[in-house]
KEKE-3310 file (N, C-alpha, C; in steps of 0.2 Angstrom, whole numbers, plus 5000, padded with zeros to 4 digits):
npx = (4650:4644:4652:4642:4632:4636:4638:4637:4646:4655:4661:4667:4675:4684:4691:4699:4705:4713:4721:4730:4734:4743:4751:4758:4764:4772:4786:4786:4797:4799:4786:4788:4796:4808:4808:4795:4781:4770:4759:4754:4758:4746:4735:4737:4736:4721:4715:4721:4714:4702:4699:4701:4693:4677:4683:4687:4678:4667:4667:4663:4655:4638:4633:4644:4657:4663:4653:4660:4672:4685:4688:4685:4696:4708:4706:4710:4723:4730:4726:4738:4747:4750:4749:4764:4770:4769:4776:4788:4794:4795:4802:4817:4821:4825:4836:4847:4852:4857:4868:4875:4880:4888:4897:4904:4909:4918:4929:4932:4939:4930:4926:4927:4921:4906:4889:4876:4861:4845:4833:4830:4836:4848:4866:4876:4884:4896:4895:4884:4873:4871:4867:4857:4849:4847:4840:4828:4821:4822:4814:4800:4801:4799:4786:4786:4778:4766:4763:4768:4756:4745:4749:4743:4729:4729:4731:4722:4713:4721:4724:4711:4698:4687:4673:4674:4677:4688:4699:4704:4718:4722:4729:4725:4711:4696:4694:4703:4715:4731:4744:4761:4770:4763:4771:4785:4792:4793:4799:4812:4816:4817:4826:4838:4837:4838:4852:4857:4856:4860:4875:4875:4874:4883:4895:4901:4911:4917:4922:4930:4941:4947:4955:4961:4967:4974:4983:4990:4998:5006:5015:5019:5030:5038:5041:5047:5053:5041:5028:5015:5004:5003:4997:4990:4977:4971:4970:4961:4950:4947:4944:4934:4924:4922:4920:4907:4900:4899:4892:4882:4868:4866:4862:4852:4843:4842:4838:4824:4819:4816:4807:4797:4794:4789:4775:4770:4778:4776:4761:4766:4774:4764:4758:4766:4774)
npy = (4954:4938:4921:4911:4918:4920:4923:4912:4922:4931:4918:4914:4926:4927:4916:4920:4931:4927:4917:4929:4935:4923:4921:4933:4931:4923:4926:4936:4948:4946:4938:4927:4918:4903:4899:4904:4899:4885:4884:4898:4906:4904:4905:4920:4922:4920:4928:4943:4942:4941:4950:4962:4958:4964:4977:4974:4964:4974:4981:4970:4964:4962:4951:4940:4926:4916:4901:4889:4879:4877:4889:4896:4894:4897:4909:4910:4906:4918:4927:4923:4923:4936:4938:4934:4941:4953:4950:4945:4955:4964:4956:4959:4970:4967:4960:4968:4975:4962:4962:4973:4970:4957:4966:4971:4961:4956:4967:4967:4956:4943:4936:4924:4916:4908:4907:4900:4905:4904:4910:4911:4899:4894:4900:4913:4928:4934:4947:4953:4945:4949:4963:4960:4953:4965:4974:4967:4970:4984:4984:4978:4987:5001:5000:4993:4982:4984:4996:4985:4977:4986:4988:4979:4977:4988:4986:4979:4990:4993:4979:4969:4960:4945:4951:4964:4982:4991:5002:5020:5021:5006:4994:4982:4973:4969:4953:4947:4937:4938:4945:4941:4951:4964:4966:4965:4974:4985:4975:4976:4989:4989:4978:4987:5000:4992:4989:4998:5005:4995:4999:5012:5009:5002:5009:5018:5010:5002:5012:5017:5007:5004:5016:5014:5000:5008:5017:5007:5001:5012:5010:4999:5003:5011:5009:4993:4985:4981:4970:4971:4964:4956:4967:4972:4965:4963:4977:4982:4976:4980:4994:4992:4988:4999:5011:5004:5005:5020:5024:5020:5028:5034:5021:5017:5027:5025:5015:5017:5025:5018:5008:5016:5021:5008:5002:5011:5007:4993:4993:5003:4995:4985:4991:4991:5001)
npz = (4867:4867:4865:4863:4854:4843:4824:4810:4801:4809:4816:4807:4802:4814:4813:4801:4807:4815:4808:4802:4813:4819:4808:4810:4822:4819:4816:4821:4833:4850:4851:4844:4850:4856:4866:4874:4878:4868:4871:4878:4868:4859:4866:4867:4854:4850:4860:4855:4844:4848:4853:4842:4835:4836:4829:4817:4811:4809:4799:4789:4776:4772:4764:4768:4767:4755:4751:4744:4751:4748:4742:4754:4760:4754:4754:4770:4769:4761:4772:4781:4773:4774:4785:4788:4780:4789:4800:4797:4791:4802:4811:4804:4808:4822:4817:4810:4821:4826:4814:4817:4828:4823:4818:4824:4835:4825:4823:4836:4837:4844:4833:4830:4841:4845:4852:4854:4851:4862:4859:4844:4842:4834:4829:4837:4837:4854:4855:4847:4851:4863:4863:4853:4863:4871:4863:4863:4874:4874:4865:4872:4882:4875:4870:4858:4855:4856:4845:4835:4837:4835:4821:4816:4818:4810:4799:4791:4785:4772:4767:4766:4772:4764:4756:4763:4763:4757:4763:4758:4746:4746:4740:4736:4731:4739:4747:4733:4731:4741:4731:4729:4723:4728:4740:4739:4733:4744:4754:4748:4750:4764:4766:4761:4772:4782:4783:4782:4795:4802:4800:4804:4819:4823:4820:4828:4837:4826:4820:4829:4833:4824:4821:4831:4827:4819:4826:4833:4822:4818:4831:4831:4820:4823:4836:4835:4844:4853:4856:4847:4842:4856:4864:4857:4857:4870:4869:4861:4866:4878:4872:4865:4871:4880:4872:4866:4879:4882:4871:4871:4873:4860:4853:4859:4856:4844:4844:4848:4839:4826:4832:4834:4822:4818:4816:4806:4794:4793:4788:4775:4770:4766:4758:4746:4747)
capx = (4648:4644:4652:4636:4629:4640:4635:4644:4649:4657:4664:4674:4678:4687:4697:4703:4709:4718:4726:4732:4739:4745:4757:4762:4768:4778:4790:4787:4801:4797:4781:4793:4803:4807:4806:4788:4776:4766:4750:4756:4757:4739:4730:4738:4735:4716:4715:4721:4709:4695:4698:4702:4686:4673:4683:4687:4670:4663:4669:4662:4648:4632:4634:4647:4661:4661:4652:4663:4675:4691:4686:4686:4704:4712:4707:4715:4730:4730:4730:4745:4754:4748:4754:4770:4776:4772:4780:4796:4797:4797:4807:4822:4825:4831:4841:4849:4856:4863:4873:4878:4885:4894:4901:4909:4914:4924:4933:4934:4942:4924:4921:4926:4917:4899:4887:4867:4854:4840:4827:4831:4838:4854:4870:4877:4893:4891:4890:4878:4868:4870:4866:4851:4846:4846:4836:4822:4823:4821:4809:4795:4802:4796:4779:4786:4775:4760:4764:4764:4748:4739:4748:4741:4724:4725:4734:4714:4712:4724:4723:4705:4694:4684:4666:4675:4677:4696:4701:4708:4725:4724:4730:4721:4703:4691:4692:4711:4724:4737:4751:4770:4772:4762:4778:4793:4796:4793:4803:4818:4814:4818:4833:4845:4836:4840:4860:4862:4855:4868:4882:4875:4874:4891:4900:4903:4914:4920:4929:4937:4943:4950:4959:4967:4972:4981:4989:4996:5003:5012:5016:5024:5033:5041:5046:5048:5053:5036:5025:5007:5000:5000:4994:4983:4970:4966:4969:4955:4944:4945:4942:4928:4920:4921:4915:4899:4896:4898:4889:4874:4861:4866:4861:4844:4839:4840:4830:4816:4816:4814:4803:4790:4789:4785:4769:4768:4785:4773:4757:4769:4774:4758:4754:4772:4779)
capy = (4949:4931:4916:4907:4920:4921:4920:4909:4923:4930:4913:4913:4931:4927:4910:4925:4936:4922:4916:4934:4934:4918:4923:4938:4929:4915:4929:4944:4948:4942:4933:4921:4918:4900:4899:4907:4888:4886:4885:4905:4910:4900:4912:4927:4925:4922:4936:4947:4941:4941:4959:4966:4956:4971:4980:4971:4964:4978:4982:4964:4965:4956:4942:4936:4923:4910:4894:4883:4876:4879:4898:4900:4891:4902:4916:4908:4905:4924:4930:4919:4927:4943:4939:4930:4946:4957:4948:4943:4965:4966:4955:4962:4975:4966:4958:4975:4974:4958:4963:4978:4966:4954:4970:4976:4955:4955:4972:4966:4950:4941:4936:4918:4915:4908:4903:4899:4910:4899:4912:4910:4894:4898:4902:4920:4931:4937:4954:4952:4940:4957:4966:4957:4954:4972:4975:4964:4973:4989:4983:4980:4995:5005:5000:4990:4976:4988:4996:4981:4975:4990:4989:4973:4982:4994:4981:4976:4992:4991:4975:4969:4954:4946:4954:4971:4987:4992:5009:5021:5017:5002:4989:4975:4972:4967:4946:4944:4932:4942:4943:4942:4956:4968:4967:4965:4984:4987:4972:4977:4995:4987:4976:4992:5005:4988:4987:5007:5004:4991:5003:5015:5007:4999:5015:5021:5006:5000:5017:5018:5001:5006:5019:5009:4997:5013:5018:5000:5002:5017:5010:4994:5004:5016:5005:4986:4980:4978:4965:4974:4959:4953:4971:4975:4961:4964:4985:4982:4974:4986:4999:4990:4988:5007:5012:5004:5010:5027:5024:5017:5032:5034:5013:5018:5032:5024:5011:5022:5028:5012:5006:5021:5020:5000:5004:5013:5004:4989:4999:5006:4986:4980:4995:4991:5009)
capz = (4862:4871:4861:4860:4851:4837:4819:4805:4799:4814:4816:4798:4803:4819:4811:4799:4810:4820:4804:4800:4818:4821:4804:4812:4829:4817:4815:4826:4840:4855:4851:4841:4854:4856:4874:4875:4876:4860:4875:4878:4862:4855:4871:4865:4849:4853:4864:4852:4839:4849:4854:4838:4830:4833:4825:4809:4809:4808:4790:4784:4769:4774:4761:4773:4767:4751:4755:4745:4757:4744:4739:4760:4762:4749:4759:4776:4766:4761:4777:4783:4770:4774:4792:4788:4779:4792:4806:4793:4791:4810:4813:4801:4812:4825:4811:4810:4828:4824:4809:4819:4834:4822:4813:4831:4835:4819:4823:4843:4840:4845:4827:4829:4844:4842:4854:4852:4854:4864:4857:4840:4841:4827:4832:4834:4841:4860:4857:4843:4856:4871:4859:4852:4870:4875:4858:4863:4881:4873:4863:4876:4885:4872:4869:4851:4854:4856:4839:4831:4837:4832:4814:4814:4818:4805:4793:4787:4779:4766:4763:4768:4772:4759:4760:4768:4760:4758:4765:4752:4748:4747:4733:4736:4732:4744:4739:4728:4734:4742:4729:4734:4722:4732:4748:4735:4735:4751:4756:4744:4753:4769:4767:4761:4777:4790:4781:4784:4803:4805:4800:4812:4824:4823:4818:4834:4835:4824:4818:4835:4831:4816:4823:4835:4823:4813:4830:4835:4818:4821:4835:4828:4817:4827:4843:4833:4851:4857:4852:4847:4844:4862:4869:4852:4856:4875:4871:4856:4868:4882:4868:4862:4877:4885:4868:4869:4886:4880:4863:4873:4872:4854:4851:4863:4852:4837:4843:4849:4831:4824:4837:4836:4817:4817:4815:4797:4791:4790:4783:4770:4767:4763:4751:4742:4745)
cpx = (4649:4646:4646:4633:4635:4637:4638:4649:4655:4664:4669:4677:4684:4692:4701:4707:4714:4723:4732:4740:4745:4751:4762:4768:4774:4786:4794:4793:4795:4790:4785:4796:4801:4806:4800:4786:4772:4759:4749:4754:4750:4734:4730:4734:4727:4714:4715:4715:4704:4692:4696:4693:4680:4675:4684:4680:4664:4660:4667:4655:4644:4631:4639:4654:4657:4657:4657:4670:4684:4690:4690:4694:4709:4712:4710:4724:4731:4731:4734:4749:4754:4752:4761:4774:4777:4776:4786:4798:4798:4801:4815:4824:4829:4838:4845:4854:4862:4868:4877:4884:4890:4899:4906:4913:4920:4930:4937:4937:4937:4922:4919:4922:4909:4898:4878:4863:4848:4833:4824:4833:4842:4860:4872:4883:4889:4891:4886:4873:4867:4866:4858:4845:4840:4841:4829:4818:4818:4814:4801:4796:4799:4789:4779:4782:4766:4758:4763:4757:4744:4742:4744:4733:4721:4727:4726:4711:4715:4726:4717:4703:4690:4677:4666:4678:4683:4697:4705:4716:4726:4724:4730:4714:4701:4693:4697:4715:4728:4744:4758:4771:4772:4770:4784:4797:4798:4799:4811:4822:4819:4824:4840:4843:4840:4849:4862:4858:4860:4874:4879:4874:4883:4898:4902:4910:4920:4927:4933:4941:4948:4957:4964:4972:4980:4985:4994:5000:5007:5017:5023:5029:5039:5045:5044:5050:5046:5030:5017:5002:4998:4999:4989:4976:4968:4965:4962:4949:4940:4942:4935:4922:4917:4918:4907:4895:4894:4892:4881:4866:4858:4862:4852:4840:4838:4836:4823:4814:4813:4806:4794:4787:4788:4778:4766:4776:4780:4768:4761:4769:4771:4754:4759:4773:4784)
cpy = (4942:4927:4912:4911:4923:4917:4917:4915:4928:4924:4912:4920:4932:4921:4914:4927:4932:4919:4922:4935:4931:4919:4928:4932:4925:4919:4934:4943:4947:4936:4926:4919:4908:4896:4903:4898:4893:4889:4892:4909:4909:4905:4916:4929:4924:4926:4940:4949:4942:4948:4963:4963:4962:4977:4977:4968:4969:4981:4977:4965:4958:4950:4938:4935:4918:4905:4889:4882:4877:4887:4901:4898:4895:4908:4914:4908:4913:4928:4926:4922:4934:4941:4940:4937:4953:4955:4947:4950:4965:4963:4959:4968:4975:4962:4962:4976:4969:4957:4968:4974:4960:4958:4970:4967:4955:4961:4969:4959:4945:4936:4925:4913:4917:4905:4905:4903:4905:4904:4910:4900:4892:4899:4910:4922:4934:4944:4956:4949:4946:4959:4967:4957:4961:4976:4975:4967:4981:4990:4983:4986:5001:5006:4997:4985:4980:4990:4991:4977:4978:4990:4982:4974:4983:4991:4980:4982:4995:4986:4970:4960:4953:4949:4960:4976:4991:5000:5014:5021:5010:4999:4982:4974:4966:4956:4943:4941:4939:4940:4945:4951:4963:4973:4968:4972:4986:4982:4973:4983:4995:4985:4984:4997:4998:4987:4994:5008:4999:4995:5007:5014:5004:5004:5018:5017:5006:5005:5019:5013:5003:5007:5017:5006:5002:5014:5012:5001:5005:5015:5002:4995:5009:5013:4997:4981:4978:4976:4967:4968:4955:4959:4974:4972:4963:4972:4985:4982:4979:4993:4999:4990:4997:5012:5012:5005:5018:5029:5021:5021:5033:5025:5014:5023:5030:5017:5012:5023:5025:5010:5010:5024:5013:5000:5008:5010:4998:4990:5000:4998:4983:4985:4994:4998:5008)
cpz = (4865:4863:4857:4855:4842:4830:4814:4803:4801:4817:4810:4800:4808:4819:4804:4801:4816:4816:4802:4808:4819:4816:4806:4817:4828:4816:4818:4833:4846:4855:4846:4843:4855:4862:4877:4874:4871:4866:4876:4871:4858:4859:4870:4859:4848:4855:4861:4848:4842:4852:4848:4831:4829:4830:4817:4806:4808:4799:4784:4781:4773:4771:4766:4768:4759:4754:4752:4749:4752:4743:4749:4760:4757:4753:4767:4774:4764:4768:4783:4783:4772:4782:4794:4785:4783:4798:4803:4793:4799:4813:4811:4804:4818:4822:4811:4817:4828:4822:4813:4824:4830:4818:4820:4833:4831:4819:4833:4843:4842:4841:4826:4837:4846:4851:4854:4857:4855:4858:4848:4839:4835:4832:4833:4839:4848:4861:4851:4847:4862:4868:4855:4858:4872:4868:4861:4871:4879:4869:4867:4879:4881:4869:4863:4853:4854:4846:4835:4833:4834:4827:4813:4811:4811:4797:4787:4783:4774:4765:4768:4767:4766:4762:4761:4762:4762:4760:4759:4754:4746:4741:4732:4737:4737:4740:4735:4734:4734:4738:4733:4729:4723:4737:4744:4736:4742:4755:4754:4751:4761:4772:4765:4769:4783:4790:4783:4793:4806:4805:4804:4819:4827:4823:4823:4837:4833:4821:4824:4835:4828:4819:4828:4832:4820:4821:4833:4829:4816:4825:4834:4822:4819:4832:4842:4840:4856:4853:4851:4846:4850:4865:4866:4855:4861:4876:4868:4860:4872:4880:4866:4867:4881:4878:4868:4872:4886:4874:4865:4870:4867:4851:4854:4860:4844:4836:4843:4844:4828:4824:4835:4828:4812:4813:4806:4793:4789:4787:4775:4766:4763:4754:4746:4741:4746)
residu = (UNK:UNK:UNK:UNK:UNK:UNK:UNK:UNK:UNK:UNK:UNK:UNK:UNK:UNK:UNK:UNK:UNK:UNK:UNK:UNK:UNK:UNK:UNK:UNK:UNK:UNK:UNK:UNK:UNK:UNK:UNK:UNK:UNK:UNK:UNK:UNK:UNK:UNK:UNK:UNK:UNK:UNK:UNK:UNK:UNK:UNK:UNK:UNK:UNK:UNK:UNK:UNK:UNK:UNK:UNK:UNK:UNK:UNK:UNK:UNK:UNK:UNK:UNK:UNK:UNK:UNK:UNK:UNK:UNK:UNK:UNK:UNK:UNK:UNK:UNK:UNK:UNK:UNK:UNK:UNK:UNK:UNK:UNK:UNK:UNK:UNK:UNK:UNK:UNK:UNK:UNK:UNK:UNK:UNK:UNK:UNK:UNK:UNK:UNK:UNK:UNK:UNK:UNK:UNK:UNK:UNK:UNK:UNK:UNK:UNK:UNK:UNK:UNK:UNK:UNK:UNK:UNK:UNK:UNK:UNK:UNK:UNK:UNK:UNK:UNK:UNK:UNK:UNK:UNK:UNK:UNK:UNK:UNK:UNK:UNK:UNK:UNK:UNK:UNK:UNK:UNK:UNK:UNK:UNK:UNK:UNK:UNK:UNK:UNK:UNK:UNK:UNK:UNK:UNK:UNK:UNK:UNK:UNK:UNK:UNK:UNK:UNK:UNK:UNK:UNK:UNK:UNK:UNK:UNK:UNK:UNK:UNK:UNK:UNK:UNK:UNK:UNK:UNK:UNK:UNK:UNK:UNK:UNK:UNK:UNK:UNK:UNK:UNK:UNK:UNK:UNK:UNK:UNK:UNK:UNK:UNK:UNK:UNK:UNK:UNK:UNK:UNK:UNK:UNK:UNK:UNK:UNK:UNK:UNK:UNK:UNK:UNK:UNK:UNK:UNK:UNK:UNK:UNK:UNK:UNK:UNK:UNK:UNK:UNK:UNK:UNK:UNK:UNK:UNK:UNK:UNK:UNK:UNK:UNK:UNK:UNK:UNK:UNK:UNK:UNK:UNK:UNK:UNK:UNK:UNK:UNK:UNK:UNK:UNK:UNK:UNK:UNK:UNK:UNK:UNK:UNK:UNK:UNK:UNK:UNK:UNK:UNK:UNK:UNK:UNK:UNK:UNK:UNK:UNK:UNK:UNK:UNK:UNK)
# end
């Protein structure tokens, strides 16, 4: 397909699918990274679009696009939103890691030391910032930026262009303003599964933690002549630390799980399941 030969309504189809994108990216891991250049991110999301156009265009009805010029910006603004929620739901997953790393800070003595995530550009604790790191590590490692591209994909048929004929399933006609209260479920859906990945993740942890604490406690009660609070804080760390080395495979596998159902977590989203 040569540029020159593109027809209006091709041309309206291809400033769709780059709004749909360009929403995704505003929030997606890694593509939202704030150390990516915007000139990087605007090629991508391009490229994406210009891939994925013969297929999405395929599905467009021959009348094409509204001609008036408010009808079509309603539908650009649609698929923004439609982007923005699915790169907001992909993101919250590494949200999930975060929560898990200032859960393990607050038991490791960590809690009050912050320092700034360049990617994010926010502050955060440093083994929620490793942790996060090593997320976004595993992330491409795993082929999670693949999956989301191809939900992105397949995002169009359940909830569709104007003109295009919706796949079944889906609950949005061809042509409606994308409501918010489509996502609401599925976003609700979302927030308690990413709060019980934080405790799993962190529970390897922080119950060794614990149990420390309970044995220092013995231990301060038993032999009152030695001071647990100067041997507690660098034993906790040490604890904390060789933990997590051990607890790795376990934090690697519950990414992959994650990671490998990206892909219909945000499908489900869009359908409010």
């Amino acid at each position: 397909m040569y540029l020159t030969g593109w027809t209006l309504t091709q041309l309206q189809t291809f400033l769709l699918i780059v709004a749909r994108v360009g929403g995704v990216f505003a929030f997606a891991p890694v593509f939202s990274g704030y150390n990516i250049p915007v000139q990087v991110k605007a090629a991508l999301c391009f490229a994406i679009s210009l891939i994925a156009l013969p297929v999405v265009g395929a599905g467009v009805a021959a009348e094409g696009y509204p001609a008036n010029i408010i009808a079509y910006s309603l539908i650009v603004i649609k698929e923004i939103l439609v982007g923005l929620a699915m790169g907001y739901a992909a993101s919250l997953f590494l949200v999930a890691v975060q929560f898990a790393g200032s859960l393990i800070d607050l038991q490791m003595g960590f809690a009050f030391v912050n320092i700034v995530d360049p990617m994010a550009n926010r502050q955060i604790t440093v083994i929620g910032q490793f942790e996060y790191l090593l997320a976004m590590l595993l992330f491409l490692i795993l082929n999670g930026h693949h999956w989301l591209i191809s939900a992105v994909v397949k995002s169009y048929n359940v909830v569709p262009l104007v003109g295009a004929a919706g796949a079944a399933g889906s609950r949005l006609a061809a042509g409606q303003v994308f409501p918010v209260g489509i996502v609401q479920p599925g976003l609700v859906r979302l927030f308690c599964d990413i709060t019980a990945i934080g405790f799993k993740i962190a529970a390897p942890i922080t119950v060794t933690l614990l149990l420390t604490d309970i044995a220092l406690g013995i231990v301060a009660r038993t032999v009152p002549q030695m001071n647990v609070f100067i041997v507690g804080f660098p034993l906790k760390i040490a604890v904390g630390f060789i933990i997590m080395i051990v607890s790795l495979p376990v934090f690697v596998a519950i990414l992959r799980e994650i990671f490998s159902g990206l892909e219909s977590e945000l499908l489900l989203l869009l359908r409010g399941a």
